[in-house]
C-alpha positions in Angstrom: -29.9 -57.4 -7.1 -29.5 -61.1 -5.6 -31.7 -61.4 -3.2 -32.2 -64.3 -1.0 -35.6 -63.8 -0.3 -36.9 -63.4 -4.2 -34.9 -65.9 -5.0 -36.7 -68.9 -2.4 -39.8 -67.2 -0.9 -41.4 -65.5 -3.6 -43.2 -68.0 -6.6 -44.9 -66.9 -9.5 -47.9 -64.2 -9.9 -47.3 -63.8 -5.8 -48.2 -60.6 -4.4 -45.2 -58.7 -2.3 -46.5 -56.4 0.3 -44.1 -54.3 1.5 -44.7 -52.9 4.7 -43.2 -49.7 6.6 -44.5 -48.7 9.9 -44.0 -44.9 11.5 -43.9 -43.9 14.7 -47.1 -43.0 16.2 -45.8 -39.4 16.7 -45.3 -38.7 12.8 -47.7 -36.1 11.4 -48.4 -35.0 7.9 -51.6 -35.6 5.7 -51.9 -38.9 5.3 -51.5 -40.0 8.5 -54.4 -38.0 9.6 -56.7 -40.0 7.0 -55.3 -43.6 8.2 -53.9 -43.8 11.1 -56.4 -46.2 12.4 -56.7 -48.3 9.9 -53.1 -48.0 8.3 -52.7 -46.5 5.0 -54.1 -48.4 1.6 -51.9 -50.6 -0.6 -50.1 -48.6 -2.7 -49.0 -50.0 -6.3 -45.2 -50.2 -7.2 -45.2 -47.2 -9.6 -46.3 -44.9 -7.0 -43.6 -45.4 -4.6 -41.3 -44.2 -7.2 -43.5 -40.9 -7.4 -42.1 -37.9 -5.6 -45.6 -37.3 -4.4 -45.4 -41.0 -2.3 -42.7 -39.5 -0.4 -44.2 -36.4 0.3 -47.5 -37.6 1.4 -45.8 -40.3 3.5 -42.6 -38.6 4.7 -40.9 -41.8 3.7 -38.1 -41.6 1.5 -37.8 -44.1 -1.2 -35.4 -47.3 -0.4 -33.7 -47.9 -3.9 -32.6 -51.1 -2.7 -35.7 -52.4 -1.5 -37.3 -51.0 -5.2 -34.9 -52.8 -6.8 -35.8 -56.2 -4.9 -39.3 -55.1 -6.2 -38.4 -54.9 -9.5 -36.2 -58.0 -9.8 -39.5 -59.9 -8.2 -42.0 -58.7 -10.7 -39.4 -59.1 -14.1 -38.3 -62.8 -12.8 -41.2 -63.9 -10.8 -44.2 -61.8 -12.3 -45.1 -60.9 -8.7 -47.4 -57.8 -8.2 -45.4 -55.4 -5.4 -47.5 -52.7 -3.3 -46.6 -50.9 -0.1 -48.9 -50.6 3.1 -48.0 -47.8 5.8 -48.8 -48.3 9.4 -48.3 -46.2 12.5 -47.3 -47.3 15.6 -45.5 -50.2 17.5 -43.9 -52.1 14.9 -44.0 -55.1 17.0 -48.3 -55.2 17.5 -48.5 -53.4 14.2 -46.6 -56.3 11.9 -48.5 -59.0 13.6 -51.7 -57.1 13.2 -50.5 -56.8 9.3 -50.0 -60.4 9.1 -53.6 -61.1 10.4 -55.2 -57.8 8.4 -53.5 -58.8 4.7 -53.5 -62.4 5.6 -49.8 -62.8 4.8 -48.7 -66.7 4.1 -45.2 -65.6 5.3 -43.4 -62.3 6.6 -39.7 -61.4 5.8 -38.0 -59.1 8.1 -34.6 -57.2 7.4 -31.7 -56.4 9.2 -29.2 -55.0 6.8 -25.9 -52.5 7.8 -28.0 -51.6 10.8 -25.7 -49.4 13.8 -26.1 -51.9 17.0 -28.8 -49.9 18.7 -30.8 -49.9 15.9 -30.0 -53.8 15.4 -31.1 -54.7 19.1 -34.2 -52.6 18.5 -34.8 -54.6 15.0 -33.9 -58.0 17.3 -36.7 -57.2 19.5 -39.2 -56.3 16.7 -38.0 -59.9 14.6 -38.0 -61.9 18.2 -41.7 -60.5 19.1 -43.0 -60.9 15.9 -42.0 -64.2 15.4 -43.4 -65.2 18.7 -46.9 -63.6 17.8 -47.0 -63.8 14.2 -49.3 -66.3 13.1 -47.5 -67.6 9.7 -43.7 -67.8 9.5 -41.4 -65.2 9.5 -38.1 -65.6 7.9 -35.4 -62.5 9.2 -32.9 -61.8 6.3 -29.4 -60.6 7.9 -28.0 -58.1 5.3 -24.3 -57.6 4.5 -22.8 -56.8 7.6 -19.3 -57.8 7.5 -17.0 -59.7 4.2 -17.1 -62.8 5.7 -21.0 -63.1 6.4 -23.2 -65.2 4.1 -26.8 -65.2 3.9 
């Protein structure tokens, strides 16, 4: 997978934290247990696991595990996940200040345009608040776009 993102942001032995967060109104185990305090890192080989999804309700992105992958073969990165539930807007920025992020990357790929203006004001909020930088990665939206 070429990815923009792996290729510039992400040097060697880094850790990727990749970071999902559900609406508040979501209910299944393990957002009883850490709902408060958001979920704890998960490693890489359990988000291939049946059981991840199940506990979660989030269904694996095989995109986004094969940006993993390509990071820990080329970079020797260590990738985990980290589930929050709420507002993404407060809950990124909290994420930022709770995991101490250096930098957060937001996506935007083949979105339908309601979804895209409710991404734009996730990405505009949380790079007002955020306190590192946060770089939002445009996916493949049309033949003609480069990112």
């Amino acid at each position: 997978t070429n990815c923009w993102a792996v290729d510039n942001l992400i040097n060697k032995g880094d850790q990727i934290i990749l970071i999902t967060v559900q609406p508040p109104q979501a209910h299944h185990t393990r957002k009883e247990l850490f709902e408060d305090t958001s979920s704890p890192l998960v490693p890489l080989e359990e988000l291939r696991e049946l059981n991840f999804t199940k506990q979660y309700e989030i269904a694996g992105d095989p995109e986004v595990r094969d940006i993993l992958d390509t990071a820990s073969m080329t970079k020797g990165a260590k990738a985990v996940a980290k589930v929050y539930w709420g507002d993404p807007r407060e809950k990124l920025c909290n994420a930022v200040e709770d995991l101490h992020l250096d930098f957060l990357v937001v996506g935007s790929r083949g979105l339908g345009p309601i979804k895209r203006v409710l991404l734009g004001s996730v990405s505009n909020n949380v790079m007002t608040n955020a306190s590192c930088p946060v770089t939002v990665v445009k996916g493949k939206q049309s033949s003609n776009s480069h990112h």
